[in-house]
TIGUMAR-465274 format. One record per residue (C-alpha): residue number from 1; residue in one letter; chain; x negated, y negated, z negated. Coordinates in nm, 3 decimals, always signed. Layout:
BEGIN
> rokol,vexmi,pami,xx,yy,zz
> NUM,a,A,X,Y,Z
...
This chain:
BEGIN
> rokol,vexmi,pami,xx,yy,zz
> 1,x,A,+4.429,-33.843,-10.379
> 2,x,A,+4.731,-33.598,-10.395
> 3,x,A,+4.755,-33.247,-10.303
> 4,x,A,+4.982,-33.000,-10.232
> 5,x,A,+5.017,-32.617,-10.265
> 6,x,A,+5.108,-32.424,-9.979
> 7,x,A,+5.028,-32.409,-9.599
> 8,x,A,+5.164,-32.665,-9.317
> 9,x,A,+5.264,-32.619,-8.960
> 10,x,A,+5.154,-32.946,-8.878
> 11,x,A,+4.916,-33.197,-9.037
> 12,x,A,+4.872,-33.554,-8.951
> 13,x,A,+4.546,-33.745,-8.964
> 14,x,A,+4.583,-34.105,-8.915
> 15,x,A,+4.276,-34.383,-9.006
> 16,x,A,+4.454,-34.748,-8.996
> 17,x,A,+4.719,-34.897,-9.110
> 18,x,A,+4.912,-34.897,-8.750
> 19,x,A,+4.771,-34.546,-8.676
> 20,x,A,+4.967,-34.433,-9.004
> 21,x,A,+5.296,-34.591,-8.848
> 22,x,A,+5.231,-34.445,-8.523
> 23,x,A,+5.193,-34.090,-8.739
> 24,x,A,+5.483,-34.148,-8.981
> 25,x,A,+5.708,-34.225,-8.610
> 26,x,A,+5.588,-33.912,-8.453
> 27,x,A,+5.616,-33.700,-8.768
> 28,x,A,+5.932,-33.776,-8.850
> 29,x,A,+6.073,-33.764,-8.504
> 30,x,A,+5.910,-33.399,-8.528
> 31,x,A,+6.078,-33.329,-8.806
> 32,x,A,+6.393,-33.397,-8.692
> 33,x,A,+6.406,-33.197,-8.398
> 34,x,A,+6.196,-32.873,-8.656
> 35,x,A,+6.340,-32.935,-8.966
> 36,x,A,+6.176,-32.598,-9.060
> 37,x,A,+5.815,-32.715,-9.040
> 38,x,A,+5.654,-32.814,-9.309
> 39,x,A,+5.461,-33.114,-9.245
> 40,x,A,+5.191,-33.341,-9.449
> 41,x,A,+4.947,-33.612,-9.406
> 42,x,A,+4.649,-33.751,-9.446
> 43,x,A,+4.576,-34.134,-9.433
> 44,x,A,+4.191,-34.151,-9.391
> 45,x,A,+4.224,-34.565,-9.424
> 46,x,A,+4.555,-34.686,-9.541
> 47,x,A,+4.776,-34.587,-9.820
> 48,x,A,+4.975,-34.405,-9.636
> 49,x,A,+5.296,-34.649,-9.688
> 50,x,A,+5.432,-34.596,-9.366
> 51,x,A,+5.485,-34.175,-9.414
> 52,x,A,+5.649,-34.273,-9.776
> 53,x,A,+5.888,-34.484,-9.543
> 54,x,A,+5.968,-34.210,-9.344
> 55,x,A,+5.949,-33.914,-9.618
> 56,x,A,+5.657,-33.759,-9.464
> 57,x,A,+5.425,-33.615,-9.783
> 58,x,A,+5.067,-33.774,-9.843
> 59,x,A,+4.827,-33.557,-9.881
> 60,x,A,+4.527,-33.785,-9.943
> 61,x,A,+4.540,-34.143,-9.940
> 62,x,A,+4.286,-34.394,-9.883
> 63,x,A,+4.152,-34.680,-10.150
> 64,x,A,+4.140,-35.028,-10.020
> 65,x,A,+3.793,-35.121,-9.913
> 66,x,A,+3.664,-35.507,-9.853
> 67,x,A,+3.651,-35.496,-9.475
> 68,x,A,+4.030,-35.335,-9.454
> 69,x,A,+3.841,-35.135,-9.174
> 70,x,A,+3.684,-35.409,-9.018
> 71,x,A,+3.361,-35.291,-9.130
> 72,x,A,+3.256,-35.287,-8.783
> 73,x,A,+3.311,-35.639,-8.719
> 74,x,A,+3.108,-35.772,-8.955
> 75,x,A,+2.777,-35.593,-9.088
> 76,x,A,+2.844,-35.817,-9.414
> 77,x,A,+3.198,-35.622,-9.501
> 78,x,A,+3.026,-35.285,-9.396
> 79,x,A,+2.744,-35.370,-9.685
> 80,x,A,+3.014,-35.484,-9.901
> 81,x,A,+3.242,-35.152,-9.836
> 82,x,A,+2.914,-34.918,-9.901
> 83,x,A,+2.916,-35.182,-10.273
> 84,x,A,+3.278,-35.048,-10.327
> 85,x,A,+3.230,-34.713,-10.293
> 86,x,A,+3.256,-34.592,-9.889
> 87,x,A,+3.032,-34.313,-9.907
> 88,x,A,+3.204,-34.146,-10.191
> 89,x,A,+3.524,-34.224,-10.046
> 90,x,A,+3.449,-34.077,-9.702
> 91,x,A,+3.289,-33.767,-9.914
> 92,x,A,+3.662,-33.746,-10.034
> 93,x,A,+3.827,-33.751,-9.706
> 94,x,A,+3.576,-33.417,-9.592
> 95,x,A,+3.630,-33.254,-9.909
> 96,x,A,+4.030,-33.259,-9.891
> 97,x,A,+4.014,-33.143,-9.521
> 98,x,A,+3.757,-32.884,-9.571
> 99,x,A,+4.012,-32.753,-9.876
> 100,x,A,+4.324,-32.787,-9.619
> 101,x,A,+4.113,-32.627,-9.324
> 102,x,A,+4.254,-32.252,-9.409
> 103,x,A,+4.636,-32.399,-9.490
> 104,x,A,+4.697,-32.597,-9.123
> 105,x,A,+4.806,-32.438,-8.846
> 106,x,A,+4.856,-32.780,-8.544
> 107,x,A,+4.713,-33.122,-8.612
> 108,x,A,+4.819,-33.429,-8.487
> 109,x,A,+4.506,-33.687,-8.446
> 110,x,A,+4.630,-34.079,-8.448
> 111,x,A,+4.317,-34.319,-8.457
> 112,x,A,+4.001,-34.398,-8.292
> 113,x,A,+3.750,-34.129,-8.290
> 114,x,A,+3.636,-34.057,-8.665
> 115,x,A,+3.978,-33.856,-8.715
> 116,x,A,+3.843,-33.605,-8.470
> 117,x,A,+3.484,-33.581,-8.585
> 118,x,A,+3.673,-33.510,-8.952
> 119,x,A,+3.825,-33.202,-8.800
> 120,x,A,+3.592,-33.056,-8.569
> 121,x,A,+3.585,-32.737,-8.806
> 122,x,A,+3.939,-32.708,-8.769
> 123,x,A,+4.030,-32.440,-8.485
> 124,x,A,+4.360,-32.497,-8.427
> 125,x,A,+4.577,-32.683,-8.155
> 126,x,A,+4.476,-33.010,-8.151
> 127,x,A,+4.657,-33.342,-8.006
> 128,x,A,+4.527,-33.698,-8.039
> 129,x,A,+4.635,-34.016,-7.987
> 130,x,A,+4.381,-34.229,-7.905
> 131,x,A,+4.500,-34.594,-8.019
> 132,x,A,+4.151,-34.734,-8.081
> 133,x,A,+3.999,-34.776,-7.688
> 134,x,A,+4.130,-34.908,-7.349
> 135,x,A,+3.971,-34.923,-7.045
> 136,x,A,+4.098,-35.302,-7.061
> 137,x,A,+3.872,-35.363,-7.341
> 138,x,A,+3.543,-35.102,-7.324
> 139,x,A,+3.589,-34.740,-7.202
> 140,x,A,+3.480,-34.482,-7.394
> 141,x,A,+3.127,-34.400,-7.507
> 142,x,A,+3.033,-34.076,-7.307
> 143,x,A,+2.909,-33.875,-7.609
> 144,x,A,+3.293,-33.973,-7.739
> 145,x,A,+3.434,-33.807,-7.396
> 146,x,A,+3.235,-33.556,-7.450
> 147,x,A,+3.349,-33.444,-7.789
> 148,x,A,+3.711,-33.502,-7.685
> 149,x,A,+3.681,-33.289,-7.370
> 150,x,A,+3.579,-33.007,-7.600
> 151,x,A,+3.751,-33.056,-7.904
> 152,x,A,+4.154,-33.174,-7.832
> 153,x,A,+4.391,-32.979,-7.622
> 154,x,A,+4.528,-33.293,-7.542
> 155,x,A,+4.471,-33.671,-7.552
> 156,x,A,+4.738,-33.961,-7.522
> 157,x,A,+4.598,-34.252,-7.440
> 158,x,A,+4.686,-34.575,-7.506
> 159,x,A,+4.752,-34.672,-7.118
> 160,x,A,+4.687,-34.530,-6.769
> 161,x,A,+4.397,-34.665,-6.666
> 162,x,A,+4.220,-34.536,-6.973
> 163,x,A,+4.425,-34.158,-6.950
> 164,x,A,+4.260,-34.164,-6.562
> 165,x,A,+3.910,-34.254,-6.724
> 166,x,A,+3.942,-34.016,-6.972
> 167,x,A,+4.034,-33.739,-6.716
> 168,x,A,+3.800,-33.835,-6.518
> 169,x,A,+3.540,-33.696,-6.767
> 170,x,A,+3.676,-33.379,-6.812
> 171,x,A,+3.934,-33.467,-7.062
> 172,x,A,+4.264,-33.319,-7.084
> 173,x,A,+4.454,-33.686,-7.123
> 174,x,A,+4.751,-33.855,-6.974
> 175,x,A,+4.925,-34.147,-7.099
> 176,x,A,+5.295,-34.201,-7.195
> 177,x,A,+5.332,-34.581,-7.301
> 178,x,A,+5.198,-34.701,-7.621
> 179,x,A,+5.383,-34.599,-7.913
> 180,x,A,+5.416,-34.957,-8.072
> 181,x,A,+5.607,-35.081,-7.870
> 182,x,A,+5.891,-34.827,-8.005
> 183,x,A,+5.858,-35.011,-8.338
> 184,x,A,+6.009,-35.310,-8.243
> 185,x,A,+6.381,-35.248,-8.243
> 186,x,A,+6.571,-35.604,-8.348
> 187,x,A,+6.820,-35.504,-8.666
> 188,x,A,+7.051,-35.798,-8.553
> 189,x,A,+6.917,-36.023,-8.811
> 190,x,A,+7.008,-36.429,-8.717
> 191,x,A,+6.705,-36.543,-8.859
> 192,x,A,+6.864,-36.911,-8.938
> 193,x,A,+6.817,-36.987,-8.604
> 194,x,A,+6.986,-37.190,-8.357
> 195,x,A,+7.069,-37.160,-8.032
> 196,x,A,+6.906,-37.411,-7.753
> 197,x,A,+6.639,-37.478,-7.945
> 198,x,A,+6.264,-37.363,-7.919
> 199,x,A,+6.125,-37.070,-8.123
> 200,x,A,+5.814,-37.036,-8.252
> 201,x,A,+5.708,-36.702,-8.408
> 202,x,A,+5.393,-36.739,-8.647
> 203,x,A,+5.227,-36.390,-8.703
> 204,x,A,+4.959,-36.464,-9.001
> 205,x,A,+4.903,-36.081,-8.967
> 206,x,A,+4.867,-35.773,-9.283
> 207,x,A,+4.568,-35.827,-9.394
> 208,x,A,+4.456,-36.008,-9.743
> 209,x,A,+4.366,-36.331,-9.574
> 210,x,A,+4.735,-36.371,-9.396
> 211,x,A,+4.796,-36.636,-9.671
> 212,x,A,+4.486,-36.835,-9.520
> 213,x,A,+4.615,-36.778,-9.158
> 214,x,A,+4.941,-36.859,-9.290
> 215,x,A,+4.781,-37.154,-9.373
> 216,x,A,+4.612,-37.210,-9.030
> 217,x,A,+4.947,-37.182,-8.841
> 218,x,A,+5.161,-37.406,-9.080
> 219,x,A,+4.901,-37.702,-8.955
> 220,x,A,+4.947,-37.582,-8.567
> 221,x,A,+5.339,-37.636,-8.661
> 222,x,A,+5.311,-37.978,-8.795
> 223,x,A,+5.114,-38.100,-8.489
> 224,x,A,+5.327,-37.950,-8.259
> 225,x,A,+5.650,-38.081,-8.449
> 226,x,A,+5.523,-38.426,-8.428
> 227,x,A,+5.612,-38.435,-8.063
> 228,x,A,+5.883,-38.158,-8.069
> 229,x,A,+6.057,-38.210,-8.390
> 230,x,A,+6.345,-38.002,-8.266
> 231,x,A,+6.121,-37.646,-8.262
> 232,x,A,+6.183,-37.393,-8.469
> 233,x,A,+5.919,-37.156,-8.646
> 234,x,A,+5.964,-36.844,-8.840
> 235,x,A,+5.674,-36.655,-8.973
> 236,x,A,+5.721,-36.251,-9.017
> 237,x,A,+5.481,-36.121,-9.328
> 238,x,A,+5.387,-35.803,-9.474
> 239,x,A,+5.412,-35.923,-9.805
> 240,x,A,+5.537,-36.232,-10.007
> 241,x,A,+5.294,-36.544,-10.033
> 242,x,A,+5.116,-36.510,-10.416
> 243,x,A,+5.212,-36.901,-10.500
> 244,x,A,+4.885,-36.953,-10.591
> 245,x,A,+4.781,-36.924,-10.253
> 246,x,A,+5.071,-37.148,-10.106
> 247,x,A,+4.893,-37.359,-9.791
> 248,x,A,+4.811,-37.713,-9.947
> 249,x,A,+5.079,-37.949,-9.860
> 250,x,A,+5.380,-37.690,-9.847
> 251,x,A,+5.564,-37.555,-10.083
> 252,x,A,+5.786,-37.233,-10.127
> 253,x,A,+6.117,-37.252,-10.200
> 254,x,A,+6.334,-36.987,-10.270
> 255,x,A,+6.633,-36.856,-10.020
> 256,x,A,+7.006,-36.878,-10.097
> 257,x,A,+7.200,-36.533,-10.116
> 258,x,A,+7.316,-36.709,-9.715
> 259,x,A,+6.987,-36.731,-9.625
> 260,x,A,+6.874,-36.326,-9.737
> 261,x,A,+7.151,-36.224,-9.549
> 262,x,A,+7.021,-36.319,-9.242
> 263,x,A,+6.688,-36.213,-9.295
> 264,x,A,+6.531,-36.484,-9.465
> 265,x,A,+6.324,-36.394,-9.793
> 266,x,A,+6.204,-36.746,-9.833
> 267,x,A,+6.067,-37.072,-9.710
> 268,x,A,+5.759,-37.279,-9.665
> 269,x,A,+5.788,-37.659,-9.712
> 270,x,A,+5.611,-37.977,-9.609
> 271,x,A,+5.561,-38.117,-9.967
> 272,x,A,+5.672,-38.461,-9.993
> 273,x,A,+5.385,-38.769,-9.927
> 274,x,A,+5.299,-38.923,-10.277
> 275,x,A,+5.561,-39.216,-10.293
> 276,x,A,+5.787,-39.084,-10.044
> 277,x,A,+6.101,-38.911,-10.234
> 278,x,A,+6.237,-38.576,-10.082
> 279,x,A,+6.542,-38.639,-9.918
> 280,x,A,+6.566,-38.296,-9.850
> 281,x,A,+6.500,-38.263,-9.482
> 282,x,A,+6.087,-38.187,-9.474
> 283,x,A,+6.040,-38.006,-9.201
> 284,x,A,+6.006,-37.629,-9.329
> 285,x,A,+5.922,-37.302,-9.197
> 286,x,A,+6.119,-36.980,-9.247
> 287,x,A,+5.930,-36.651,-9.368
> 288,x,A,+6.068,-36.307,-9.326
> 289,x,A,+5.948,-35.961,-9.438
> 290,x,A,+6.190,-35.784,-9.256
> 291,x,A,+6.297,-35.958,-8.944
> 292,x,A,+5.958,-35.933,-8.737
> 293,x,A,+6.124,-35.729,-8.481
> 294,x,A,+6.425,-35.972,-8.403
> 295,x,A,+6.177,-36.268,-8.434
> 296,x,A,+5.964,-36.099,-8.160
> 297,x,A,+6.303,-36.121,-7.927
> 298,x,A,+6.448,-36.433,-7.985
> 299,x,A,+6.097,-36.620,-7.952
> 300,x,A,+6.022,-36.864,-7.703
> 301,x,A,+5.694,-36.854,-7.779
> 302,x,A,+5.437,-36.668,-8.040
> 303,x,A,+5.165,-36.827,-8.241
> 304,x,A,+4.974,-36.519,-8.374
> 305,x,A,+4.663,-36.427,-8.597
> 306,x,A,+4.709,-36.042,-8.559
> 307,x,A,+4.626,-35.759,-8.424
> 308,x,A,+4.915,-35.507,-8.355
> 309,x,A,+5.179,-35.706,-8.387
> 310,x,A,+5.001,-35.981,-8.122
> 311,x,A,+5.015,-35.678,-7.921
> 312,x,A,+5.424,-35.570,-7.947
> 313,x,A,+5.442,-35.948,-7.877
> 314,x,A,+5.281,-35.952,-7.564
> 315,x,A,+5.471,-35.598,-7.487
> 316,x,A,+5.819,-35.782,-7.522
> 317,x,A,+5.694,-36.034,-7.299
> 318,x,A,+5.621,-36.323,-7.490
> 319,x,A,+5.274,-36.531,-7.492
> 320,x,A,+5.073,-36.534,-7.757
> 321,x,A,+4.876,-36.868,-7.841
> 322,x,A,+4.583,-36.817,-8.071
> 323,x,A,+4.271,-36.898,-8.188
> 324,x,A,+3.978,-36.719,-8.390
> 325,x,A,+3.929,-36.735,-8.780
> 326,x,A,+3.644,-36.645,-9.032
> 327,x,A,+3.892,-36.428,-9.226
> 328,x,A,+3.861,-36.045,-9.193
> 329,x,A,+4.057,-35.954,-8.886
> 330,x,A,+4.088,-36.222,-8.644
> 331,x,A,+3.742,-36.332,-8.562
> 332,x,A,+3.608,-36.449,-8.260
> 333,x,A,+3.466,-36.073,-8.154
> 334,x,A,+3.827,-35.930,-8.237
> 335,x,A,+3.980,-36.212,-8.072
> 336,x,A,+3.749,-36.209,-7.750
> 337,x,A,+3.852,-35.786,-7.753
> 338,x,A,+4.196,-35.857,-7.744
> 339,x,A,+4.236,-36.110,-7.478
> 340,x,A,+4.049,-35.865,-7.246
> 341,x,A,+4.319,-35.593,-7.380
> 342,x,A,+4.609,-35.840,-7.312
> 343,x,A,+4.482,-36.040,-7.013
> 344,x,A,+4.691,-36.380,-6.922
> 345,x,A,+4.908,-36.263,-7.221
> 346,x,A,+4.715,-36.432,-7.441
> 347,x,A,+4.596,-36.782,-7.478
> 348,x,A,+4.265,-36.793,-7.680
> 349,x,A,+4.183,-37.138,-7.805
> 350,x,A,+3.870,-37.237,-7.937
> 351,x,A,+4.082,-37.427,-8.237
> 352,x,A,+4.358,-37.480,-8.391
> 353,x,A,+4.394,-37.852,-8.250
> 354,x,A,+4.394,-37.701,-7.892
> 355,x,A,+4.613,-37.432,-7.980
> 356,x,A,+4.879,-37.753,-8.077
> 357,x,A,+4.844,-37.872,-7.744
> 358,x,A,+4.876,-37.539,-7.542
> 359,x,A,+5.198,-37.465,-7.749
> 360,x,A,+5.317,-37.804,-7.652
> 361,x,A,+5.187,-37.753,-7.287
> 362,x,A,+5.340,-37.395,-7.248
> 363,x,A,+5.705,-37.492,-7.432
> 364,x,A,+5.759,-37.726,-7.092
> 365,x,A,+5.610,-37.409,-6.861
> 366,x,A,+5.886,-37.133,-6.835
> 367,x,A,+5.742,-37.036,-6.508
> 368,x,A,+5.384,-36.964,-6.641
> 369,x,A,+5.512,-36.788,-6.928
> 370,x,A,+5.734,-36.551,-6.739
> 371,x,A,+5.390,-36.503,-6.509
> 372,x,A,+5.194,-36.456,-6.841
> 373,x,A,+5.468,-36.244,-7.009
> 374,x,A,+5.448,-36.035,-6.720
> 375,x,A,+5.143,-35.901,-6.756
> 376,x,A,+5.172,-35.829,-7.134
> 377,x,A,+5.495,-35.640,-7.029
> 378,x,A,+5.225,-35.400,-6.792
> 379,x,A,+4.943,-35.358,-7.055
> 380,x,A,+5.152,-35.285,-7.344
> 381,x,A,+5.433,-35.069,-7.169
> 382,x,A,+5.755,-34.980,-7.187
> 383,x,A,+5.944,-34.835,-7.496
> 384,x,A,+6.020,-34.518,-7.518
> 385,x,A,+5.718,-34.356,-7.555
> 386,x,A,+5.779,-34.155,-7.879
> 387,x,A,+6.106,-33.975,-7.651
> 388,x,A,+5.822,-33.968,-7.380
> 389,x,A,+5.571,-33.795,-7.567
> 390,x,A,+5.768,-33.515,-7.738
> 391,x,A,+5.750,-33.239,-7.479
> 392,x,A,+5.381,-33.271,-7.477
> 393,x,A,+5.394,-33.258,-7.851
> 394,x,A,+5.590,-32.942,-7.885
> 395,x,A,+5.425,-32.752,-7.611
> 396,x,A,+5.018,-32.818,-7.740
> 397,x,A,+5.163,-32.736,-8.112
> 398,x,A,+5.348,-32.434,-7.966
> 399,x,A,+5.703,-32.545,-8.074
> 400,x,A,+5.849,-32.494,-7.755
> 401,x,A,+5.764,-32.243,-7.528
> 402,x,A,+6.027,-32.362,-7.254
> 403,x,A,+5.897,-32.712,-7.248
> 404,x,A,+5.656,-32.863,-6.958
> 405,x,A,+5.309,-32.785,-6.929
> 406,x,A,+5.115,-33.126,-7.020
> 407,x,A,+4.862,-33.280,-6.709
> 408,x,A,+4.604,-33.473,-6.710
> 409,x,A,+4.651,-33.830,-6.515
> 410,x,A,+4.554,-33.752,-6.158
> 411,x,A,+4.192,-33.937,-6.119
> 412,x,A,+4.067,-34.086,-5.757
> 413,x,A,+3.865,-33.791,-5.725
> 414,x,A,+4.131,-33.534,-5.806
> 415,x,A,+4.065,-33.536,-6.151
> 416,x,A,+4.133,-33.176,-6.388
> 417,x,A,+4.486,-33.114,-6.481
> 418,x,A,+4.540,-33.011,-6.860
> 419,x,A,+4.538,-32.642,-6.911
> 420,x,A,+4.769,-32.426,-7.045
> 421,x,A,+4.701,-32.401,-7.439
> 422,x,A,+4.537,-32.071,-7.490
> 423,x,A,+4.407,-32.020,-7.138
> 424,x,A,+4.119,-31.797,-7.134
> 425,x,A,+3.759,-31.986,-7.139
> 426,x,A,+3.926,-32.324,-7.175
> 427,x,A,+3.805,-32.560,-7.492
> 428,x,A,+4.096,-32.659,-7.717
> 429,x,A,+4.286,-32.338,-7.722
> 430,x,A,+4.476,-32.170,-8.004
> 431,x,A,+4.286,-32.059,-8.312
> 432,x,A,+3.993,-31.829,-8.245
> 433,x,A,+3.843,-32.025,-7.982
């Protein structure tokens, strides 16, 4: 935990680790356009890494737990988080808002709902972004609409369909694009790629087990290259492969100054067969720590064990081929959730085998993947939604008095524009309410 002395125009609460992006983007954007305002956060369930990128203070920071807050995936991890320590740590969390409660005057909410139940006490201007629930997936429970009708003076959902929902219960909520898809800018990095021939993005995603899924994919490649020898596959990680946990039957080998300066941190080899000397041309796979976004662009296709960035995949566009795991993230429940998030974007296979021979099957079907990508392209949305969203932001916080008043997504049945912060007898008004 840190702490800091002093008061703060705005905190940010954030509880994952692509809520704390989303919070770091907004906050920073903030700051630049109020360079006066002191702002801080909290990260309920990351470290926070994301507002160090951007210069945004920690307040608190979370400890890693076993599930990586998929705790509610598995009952298993959730027993195994309340071993580590998850009561203590969530006694933490209370106790270093309850302190800051006197010293905040706006928060910004990022998250699913536990952010908001954290800061219920708080009466101040409150916006959330609600990153956690789509109507594409499950709406929300009504005792959540209920809290978030009476508690936030505004909501940003993560789509339309789910901002008319929302409003629909009373909820002051609109929607202006999903704010990861404005974190997928390509740098211009080449990537070692060609042109003309097939790409094939591998996303093994952040969590611990990405070596494992690394692992997973590396075998989809060799099948697939077996009867496409010319396709080319570049894997974007969070963090370098430990060598101890290289996939058997590959091996890394270290990039050439050449190779960093296109983005290219290292790469995975087929390991020669025993008797077979290595003429130097095993078929390899490039990893990159940096170049995710430019992978995401010049893909032709994307083999992907992750959450978010499955998403921004399907956002740009591209098809995503998967299939589940018994890791922590991608299981079978979380993979079932995100098909019904991403519709035709996604292409769950029930193995890895069949996931071979639907990347095979799909590389010879441009026409079905610009039907597929289409669709992705609608439930994500466009970019842009940080630019979007900034209006609303300044006028709940009360940093602009001249900009628009924000409303609530018209429903079917007329449903209740967003008051006015500090209306009379509304709930989610300035402090005093």
């Amino acid at each position: 935990m840190e702490t800091a002395g002093g008061s703060f125009d705005l905190l940010v609460v954030s509880n994952g680790h692509g809520e704390d992006a989303i919070g770091a983007l907004l906050a920073s954007e903030i700051a630049r356009r109020h360079p006066q305002l002191r702002i801080g956060a909290v990260a309920l369930v990351g470290m926070g890494h994301a507002y160090d990128a951007r210069g945004v203070p920690v307040i608190f920071r979370s400890r890693p737990m076993p599930s990586e807050g998929f705790g509610w995936q598995q009952p298993l991890l959730f027993l195994k988080d309340l071993a580590a320590g998850f009561l203590s740590l969530s006694a933490a969390q209370l106790d270093t808002l309850r302190r800051l409660r006197p010293r905040v005057r706006h928060l910004l909410l990022v998250g699913d709902i536990y952010p908001v139940l954290m800061t219920q006490a708080y009466r101040v201007p409150k916006l959330f972004v609600a990153t956690a629930r789509s109507d594409y997936i499950a709406p929300h429970l009504k005792i959540e609409v209920r809290i978030l009708a009476r508690a936030c003076d505004l909501v940003l959902a993560r789509d339309h369909r789910t901002a008319m929902s929302l409003g629909k219960g009373g909820v002051r909520a609109t929607s202006v694009g999903n704010f990861m898809m404005d974190m997928v800018q390509p740098r211009g990095l080449a990537l070692g790629l060609s042109e003309g021939a097939p790409v094939l993005a591998l996303l093994p995603g952040s969590r611990r087990d990405f070596p494992d899924n690394l692992a997973a994919l590396a075998a989809v490649v060799r099948q697939v290259r077996r009867r496409r020898p010319q396709v080319q596959a570049v894997a974007a990680l969070a963090a370098p492969v430990p060598p101890e946990r290289v996939p058997p039957g590959w091996r890394l080998q270290e990039a050439t100054e050449a190779d960093r300066l296109q983005g290219i941190d290292a790469w995975l080899l087929e390991a020669p067969r025993s008797g077979v000397p290595d003429d130097g041309q095993a078929p390899r796979i490039a990893l990159t720590l940096a170049g995710f976004p430019d992978l995401l662009h010049r893909a032709t296709l994307v083999l992907g064990l992750a959450g978010t960035a499955n998403e921004q995949a399907a956002g740009l566009g591209k098809v995503v081929v998967s299939f589940p795991r018994q890791g922590v993230q991608y299981t079978l429940r979380f993979a079932a959730r995100q098909q019904r998030l991403l519709g035709d974007a996604l292409v769950l296979c029930g193995t890895p085998e069949r996931a071979a021979q639907e990347v095979l099957r799909l590389l010879d079907a441009p026409d079905e993947r610009q039907r597929r990508g289409a669709v992705g392209r609608q439930r994500m949305g466009l970019p842009g939604a940080a630019e979007r969203a900034m209006p609303l932001i300044e006028r709940v916080l009360g940093l602009c008095a001249t900009c628009p008043h924000p409303e609530a997504e018209p429903g079917p049945e007329g449903a209740p524009e967003a008051p006015r912060p500090g209306d009379p007898g509304e709930a989610g008004g300035p402090p005093g309410r």
